[in-house]
N, C-alpha and C positions, 0 to 999 in steps of 0.2 A: 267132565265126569259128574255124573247125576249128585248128590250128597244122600249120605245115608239115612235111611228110613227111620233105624233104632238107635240107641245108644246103653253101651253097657253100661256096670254099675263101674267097671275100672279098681284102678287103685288111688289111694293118699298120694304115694311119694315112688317117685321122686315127682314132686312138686314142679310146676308148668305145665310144658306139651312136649311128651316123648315119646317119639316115633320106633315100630320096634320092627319094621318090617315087613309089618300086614298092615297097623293102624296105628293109631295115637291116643294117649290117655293125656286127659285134663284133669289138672288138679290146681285148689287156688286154697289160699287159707283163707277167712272172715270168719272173726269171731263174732261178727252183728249179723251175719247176713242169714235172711230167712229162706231164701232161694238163687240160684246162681245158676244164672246160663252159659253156656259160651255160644257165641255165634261164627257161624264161618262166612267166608265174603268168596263168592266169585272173582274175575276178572269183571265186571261188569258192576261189582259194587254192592250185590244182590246176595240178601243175607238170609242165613237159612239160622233159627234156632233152637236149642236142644236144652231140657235143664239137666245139669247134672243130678245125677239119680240117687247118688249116696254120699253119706257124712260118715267123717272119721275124726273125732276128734278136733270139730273145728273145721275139717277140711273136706271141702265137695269137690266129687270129682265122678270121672265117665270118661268111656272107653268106645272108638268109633273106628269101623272098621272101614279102611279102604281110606280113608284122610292120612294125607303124607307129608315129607316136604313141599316146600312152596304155599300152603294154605297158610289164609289171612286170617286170622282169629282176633277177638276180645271177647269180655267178658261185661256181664251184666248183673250188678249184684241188688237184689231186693231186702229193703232193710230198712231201719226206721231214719228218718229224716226230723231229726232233732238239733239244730244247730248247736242252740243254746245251750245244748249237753255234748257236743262235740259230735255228735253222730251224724255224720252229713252220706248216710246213703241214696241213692237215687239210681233208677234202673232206666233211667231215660238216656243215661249216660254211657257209651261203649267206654270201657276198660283195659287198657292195656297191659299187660302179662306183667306181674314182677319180675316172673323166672321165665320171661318170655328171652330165647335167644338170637332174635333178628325180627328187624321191624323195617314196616313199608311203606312210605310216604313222610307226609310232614303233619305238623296240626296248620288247621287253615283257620286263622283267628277269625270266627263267628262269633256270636253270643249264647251257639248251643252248647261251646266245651266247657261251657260254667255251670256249675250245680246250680247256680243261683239265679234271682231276677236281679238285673241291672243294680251296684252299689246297694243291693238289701240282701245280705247273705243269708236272713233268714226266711226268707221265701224264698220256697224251690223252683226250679226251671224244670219245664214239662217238654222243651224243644228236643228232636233227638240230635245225638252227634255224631251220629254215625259217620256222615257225608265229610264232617270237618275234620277227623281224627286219623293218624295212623292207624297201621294192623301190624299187630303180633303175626309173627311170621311161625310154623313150625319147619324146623330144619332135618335135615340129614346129620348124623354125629358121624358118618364115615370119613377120613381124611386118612390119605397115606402120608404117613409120616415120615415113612423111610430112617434113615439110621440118624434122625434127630436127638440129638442129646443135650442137655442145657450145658455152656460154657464155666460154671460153677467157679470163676473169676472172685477168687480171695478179697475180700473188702479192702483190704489196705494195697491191691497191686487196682484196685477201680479207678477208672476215670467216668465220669458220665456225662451226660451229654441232655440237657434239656432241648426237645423239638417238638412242632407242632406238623403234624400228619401233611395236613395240605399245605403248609406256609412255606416248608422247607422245597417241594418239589413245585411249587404253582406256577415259576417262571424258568425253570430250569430248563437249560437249551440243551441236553442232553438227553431228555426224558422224553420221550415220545407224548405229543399234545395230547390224546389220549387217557394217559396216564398220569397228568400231574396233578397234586394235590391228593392222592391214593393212595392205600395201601398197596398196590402193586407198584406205584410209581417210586415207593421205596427201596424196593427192590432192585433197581436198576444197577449195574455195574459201576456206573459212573457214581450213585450215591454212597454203596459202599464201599468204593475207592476211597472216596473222601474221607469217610469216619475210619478207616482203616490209618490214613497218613496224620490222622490226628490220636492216633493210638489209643481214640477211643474204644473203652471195653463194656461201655453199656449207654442203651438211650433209653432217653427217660419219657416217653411222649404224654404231650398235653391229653386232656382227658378223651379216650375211645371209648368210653360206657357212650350208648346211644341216650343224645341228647335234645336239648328245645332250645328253639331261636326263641328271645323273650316276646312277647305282644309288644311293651313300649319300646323294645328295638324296633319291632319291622314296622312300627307306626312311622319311624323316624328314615325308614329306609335303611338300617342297618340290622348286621345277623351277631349272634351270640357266636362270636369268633372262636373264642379261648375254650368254650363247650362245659367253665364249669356252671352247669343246670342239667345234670342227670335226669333220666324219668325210667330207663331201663340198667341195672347193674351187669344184666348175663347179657349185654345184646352189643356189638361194635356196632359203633356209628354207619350207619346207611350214606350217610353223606361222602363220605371215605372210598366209599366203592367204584371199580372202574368198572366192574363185570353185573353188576346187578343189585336187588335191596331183597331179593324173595329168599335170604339165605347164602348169596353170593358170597355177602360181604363177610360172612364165617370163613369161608374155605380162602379167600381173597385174606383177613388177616393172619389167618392160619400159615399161608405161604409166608408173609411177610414174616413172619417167628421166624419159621425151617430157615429161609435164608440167612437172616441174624444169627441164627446159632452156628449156622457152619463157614461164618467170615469169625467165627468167638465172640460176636456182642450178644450182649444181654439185652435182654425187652423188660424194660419196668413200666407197668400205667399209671399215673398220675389218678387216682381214684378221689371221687366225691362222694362218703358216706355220709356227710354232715347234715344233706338237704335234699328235696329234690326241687323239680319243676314246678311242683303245686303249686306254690308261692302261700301268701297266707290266708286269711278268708277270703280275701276278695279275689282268690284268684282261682287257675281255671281246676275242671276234675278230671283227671288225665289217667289214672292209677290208684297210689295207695289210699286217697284221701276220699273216694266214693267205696273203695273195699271195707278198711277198716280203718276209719281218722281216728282215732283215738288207740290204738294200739302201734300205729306205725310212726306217730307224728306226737313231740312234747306239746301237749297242751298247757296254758296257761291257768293261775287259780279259777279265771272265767276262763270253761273251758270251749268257750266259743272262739277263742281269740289263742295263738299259738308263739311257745315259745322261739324263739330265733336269736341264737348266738352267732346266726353266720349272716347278717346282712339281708338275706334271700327269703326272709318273712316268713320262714319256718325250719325245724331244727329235728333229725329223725331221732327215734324215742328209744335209743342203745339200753334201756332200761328195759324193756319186751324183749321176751325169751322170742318173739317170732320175727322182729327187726333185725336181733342177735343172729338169728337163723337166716335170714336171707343175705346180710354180709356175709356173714362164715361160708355161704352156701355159693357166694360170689368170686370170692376170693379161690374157696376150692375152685368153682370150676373153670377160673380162668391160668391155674396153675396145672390142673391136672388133663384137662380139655384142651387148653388152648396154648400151656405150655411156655407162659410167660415165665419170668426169673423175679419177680418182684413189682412190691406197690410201693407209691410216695402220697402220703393219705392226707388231702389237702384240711385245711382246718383241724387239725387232730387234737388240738386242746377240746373240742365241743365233744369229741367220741369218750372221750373222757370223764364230763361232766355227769354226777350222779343223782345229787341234788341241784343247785348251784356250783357249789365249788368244785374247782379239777380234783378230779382222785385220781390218781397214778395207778392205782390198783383197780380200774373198774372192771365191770364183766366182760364190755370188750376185750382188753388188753389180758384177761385171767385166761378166755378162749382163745385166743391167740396163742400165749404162751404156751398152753398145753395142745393146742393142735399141732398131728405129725407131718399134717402140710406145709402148712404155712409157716409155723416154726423153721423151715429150713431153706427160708427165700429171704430175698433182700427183705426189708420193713422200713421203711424213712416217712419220721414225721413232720410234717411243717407243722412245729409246734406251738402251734399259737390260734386263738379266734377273734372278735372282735369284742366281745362281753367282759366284764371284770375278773381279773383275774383269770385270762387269758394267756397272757405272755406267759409259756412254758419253757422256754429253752434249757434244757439243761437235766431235765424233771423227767423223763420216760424212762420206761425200763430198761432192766440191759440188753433184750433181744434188740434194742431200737438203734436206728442211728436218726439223725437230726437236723432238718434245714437250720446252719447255725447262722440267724438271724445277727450275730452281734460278730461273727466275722466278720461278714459283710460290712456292717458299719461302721467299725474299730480300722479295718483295710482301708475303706474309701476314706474315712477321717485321717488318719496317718497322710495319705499320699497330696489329700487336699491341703496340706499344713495344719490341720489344727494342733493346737498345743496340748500336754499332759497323754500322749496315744501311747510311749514308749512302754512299759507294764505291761497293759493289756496288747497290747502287737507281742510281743515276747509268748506270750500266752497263746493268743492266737494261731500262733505259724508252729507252735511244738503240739498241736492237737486240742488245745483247752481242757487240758487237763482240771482245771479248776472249775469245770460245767459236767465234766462227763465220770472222773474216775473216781470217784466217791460211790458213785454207783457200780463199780465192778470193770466198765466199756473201756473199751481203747482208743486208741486217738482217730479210728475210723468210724468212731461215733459222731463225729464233727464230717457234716456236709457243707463243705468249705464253696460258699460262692462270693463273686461278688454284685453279679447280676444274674435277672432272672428274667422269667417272660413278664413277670407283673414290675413294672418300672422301667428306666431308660436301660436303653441299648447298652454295651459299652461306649458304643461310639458316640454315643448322647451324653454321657455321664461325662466325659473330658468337652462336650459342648456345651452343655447349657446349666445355667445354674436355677433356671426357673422350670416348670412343666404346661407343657404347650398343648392344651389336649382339646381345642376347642372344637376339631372334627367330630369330638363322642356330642356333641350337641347339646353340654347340660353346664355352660357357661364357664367352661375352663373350674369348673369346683371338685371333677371327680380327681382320683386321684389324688397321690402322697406329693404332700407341699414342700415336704422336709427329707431332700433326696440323700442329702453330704457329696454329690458332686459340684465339681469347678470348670466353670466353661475357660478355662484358658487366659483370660482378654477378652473374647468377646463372644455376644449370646448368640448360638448356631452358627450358621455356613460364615466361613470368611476367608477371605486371599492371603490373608496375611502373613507371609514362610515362616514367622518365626513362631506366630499362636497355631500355625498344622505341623509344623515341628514339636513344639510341646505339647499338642496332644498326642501325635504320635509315640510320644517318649512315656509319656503318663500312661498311655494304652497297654506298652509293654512291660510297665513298673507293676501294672495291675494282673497283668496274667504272668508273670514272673515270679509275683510275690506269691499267687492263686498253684502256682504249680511247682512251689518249694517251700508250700508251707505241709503239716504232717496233717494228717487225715486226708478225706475223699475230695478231689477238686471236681467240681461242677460248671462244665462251659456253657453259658446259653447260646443255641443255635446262632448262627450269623453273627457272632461276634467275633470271630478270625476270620472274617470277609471284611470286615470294618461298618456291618448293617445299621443305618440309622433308621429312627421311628423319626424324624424330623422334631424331636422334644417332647413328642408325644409318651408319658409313662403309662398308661391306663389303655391299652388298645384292645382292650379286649372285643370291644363291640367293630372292629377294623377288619372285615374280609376282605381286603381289597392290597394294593402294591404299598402301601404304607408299614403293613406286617409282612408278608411275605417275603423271603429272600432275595433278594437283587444279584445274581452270579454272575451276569456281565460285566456289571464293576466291582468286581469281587479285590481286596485288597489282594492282591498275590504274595506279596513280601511277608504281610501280617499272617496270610496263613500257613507259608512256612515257617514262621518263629514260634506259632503257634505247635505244628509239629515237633518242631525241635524241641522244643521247651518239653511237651510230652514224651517225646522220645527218652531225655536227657532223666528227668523223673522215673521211668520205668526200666532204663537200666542202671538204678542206683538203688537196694536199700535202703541206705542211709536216708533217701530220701522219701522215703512210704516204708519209714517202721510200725510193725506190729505192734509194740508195745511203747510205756512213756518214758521220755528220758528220765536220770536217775538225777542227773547233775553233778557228779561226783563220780573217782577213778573206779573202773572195774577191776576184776582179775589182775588185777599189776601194775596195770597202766599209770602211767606219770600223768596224765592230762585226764580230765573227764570226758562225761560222752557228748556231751553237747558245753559249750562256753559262751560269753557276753562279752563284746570288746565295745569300748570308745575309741574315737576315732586316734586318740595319740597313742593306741597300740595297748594299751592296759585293759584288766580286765574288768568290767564292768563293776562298782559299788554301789551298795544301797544311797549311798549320795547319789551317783551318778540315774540310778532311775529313777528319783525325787525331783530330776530339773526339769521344771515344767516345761520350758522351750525346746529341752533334745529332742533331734528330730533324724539321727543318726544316730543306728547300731550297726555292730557286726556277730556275725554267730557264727561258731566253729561246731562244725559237723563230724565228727568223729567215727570212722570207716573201721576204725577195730575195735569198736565198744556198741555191735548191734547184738543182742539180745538173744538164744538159739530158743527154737520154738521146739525141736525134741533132743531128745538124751542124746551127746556127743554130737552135734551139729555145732560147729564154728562157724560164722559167717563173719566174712570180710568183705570192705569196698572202700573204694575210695574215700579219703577226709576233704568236705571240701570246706571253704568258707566263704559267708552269704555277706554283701554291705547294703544295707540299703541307707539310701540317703534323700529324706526326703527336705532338706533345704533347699533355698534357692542357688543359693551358692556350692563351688564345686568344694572338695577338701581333699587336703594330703593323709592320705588315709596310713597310718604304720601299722605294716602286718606283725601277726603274733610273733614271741621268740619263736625261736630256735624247739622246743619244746614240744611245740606243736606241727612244725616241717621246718627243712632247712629252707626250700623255697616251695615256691607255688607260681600254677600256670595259670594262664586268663582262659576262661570258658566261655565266659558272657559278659555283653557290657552293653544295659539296654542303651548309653547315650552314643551308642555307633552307629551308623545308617546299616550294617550288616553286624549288629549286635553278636553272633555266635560266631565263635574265633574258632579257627581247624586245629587240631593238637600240633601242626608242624609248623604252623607260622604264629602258635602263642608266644607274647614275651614271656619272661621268667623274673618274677620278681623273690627277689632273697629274703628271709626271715628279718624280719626289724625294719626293713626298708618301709618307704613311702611309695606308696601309687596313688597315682589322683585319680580323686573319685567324683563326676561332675555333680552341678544341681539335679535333684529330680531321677536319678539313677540306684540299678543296680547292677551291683557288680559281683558277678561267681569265678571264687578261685579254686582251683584243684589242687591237692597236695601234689609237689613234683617230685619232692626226695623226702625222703624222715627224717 
């Protein structure tokens, strides 16, 4: 089809390219820009362009009749080319949509997708980039949705589920070769089978905003794996797609949702508002930083040179009411559009940042709070950046819940023996009440992991005590040095029955303790297969069988325990309570809701969690002291009691009196090759008795009698 002769004046907003039917209106903000085109591309590459005809407030736009889905667009913005003041416009340069919603192709690392001449950011580059750059896609917003409804899964009955799009399905023998490593290939039967017997009720996937493989990866022959380098917020990854990039890959994630919602999981995006692709001066013009650099991006006192709290050589400017707007405007439309259930907003301490220091209160988190969108979806922060006074744990608001950084650390510490962990484990496993409830939250403010996609596997974490990451090519230095994992005995693979027995035992002390402790437990993908990165913590730059899922030697046994373990969580209260324990008798009760034992059966004293070597608790879970959430609601469950022991050695553990049950049954015992006991073949041990409890274990009892 010919392209059109004229172009209306159109409207402002809604902001991008939106198709109504007949034709599509362009709209872009720049507050520098003197003129603005948009260009369209055939199949052949061949570009026709148009300027936009009218200004509104900053915002030009135009209106083309007979342009639909599937057209390839960017944009061309004319404006002054001032580095040294931050203004690096350049019309030599094609542009990619902010609110562009799907995009087509890759960038082809030239020297025309740089504003600049080679290493001198302040001479401009005259090359065009048309040849080398993606295209903004305009799409169709039709999708039958049918009786789609989000699963609205209560924060404290959540399990979630970290995965990576392509990682999870890239070797799976069940997914049709076609399909793996897609959005559709998600979709498959057999995959949510899987999440189904893991009673997960929401995945969290790594970053789908359409992203950039970095230049000094593909110099190296490797791809920006993990995807966080955003460059489109409204647009899923092209790369994702099994059925096409012209807009496919909309209706392709789209499916992907409708199916999750009607197995009950929820779809959370792993979101990067922190940065984007630009990288910093010296790097390439892709988008916001030939639109408007200085309104979308923190510049530094020299404002030639850009701030960067997240590592990635530039940091977006939350401080603009127009940066303000295109998050907000992202986040709407990936809830209302595309019908996700929630974000996990990587670097979150940086969105925060006002001047320098974190404000808890910035404009982000104010718009949030009062939006009637987003206010009523998941929100999880990984609360932290790399700049001073970054470490946030603890510090968000109450809509928030929290990657909590210092479970994870206080867990892996405990199980590896280090000394003084009892306290803070205590803490820990009842929700962190001493990080979150000052602020209002409840114990499903703690997003309880103990790994994640950035560091070792599980199954790494009981192998190695060093990181092995010489494949990212940048001399074993990337990468956290200081893991708090214990390889066993020895570093990596080894024969040896008794160092793959103890890890296996430590494997299950780790996801036992992860899935009876109080708030949201987080499994990272392929760790109930037993997936190793061979020591590798840092893979991000890793497309290849190193990250990806392994299901032919998938652990079998490990991923049943893993089920059960969730099973056993999700039909007990007591164990994913709403609220915090009190520590003291409710309504009548003789015993409290939650108690502390040592091992000779007493109950816990402030002596006793002053010894720096204890390395053994027990906690009594109390089934008729759980909290009603409305007027005349009783809720009861079973009492049970938790031992963990992380000694080397085993111990004659004596159960509570009489007071707390007359006896109690064995449910779990991770030091058994079939840990989960059936209720008909538990022993019964009686109140005040001993049961040994071995090195490296834990052990869960159920109340039998009152």
């Amino acid at each position: 089809m010919a392209p059109p002769a004229k172009i209306a004046p159109g409207r402002p907003y809604p902001l991008g390219a939106t198709y109504d039917g007949i034709g599509t209106n362009f709209s872009l903000f720049s507050g520098l820009a003197e003129r603005v085109e948009v260009c369209l591309y055939d199949d052949r590459g061949r570009e026709t362009r148009y300027t936009l005809p009218d200004e509104t407030a900053q915002i030009h736009h135009g209106y083309l009749i007979g342009v639909g889905p599937g057209q390839r667009y960017g944009f061309r913005v004319h404006g002054p080319w001032r580095p040294s003041e931050g203004l690096r416009c350049n019309p030599d340069k094609l542009l990619l949509d902010p609110y562009g919603k799907a995009v087509h192709g890759e960038v082809r690392w030239q020297r025309s997708v740089f504003g600049h001449q080679a290493q001198d950011d302040l001479r401009q580059s005259r090359a065009d980039s048309a040849s080398a750059m993606p295209k903004s896609v305009v799409i169709s917003p039709y999708f039958d949705w049918g009786n789609d409804r989000p699963p609205g899964t209560p924060w404290h009955e959540t399990i979630v589920y970290e995965m990576h799009v392509k990682g999870f399905t890239a070797r799976h023998p069940e997914v049709p070769r076609e399909l793996r490593g897609t959005y559709a290939g998600l979709t498959h039967p057999a995959v949510v089978d899987h999440l189904k017997s893991l009673q997960v009720t929401a995945i969290e996937l790594q970053p789908v905003h359409q992203f950039i493989h970095d230049h000094a990866l593909v110099e190296r022959g490797l791809r920006n794996y993990w995807g966080y380098n955003s460059i489109c917020y409204l647009a899923p990854h092209n790369g994702y797609s099994s059925a096409g990039a012209l807009g496919e890959q909309v209706q392709e994630f789209k499916q992907l949702v409708k199916v999750m919602h009607a197995a009950g999981i929820e779809v959370i995006l792993d979101v990067v508002y922190n940065h984007t692709a630009e990288g910093n001066h010296l790097g390439p013009m892709l988008s916001l930083k030939g639109i408007d650099n200085p309104n979308y991006y923190r510049l530094a006192p020299d404002p030639r040179y850009y701030v960067d709290y997240t590592g990635t050589g530039n940091t977006l400017n939350v401080r603009q009411p127009h940066t303000l707007q295109l998050l907000m405007d992202s986040l709407r439309y990936w809830v209302l559009d595309m019908h996700v259930d929630g974000f996990r907003f990587d670097l979150a301490a940086s969105l925060a940042r006002t001047l320098h220091e974190v404000d808890r209160l910035s404009a982000f988190f104010d718009l949030i709070q009062q939006d009637p969108v987003i206010n009523q979806v998941k929100l999880i922060a990984e609360p932290w950046d790399i700049a001073e006074g970054g470490y946030q744990v603890g510090n968000f608001p109450p809509l928030w819940s929290e990657w909590n950084g210092r479970y994870r650390d206080c867990v892996r510490d405990y199980w590896r023996g280090e000394d003084q962990t009892l306290p803070e484990l205590a803490a820990r496993l009842t929700g962190s009440s001493d990080l979150y409830e000052h602020t209002g939250r409840r114990p499903w403010a703690s997003i309880n992991f103990v790994t994640c996609h950035d560091g070792f596997t599980l199954a790494d974490l009981v192998s190695y005590n060093e990181k092995h990451n010489e494949a990212n090519g940048e001399e074993n230095r990337d990468g956290e040095s200081h893991n708090r994992s214990w390889n066993c005995g020895v570093e990596g693979p080894s024969e040896d029955p008794e160092v793959l027995e103890l890890r296996r035992r430590q494997t299950r002390n780790l996801l036992a303790t992860l899935m009876l402790s109080q708030g949201v437990p987080m499994l990272l993908a392929g760790d109930e297969l037993g997936r190793t990165q061979q020591g590798n913590n840092n893979a991000y730059c890793q497309d290849n069988e190193l990250s990806w899922l392994e299901w032919e030697t998938a652990d079998e046994a490990l991923c049943r325990f893993v089920g059960k373990l969730a099973e056993l969580r999700a039909q007990h209260p007591v164990l994913h309570r709403r609220r915090w324990f009190q520590g003291r008798p409710l309504h009548g009760e003789r015993v409290s809701d939650i108690a502390w034992f040592s091992h000779g059966g007493s109950e816990m004293t402030e002596e006793d969690w002053q010894v720096s070597f204890a390395k053994s608790v027990g906690m009594f879970l109390n089934g008729d002291e759980i909290p009603p959430e409305s007027l005349g609601e009783h809720r009861i469950d079973d009492s049970f009691f938790v031992i963990l022991n992380a000694w080397e050695e085993g111990l004659d553990w004596v159960l509570p009196d009489g007071r707390f049950a007359s006896s109690w049954r064995l449910v779990l015992d991770t030091a058994l090759e079939e840990p989960f006991v059936e209720a008909g073949e538990s022993e019964l041990v009686p109140a005040g008795a001993a049961r040994r409890v071995e090195g490296r274990s834990v052990v869960v009892l159920v109340r039998a009698e009152r």
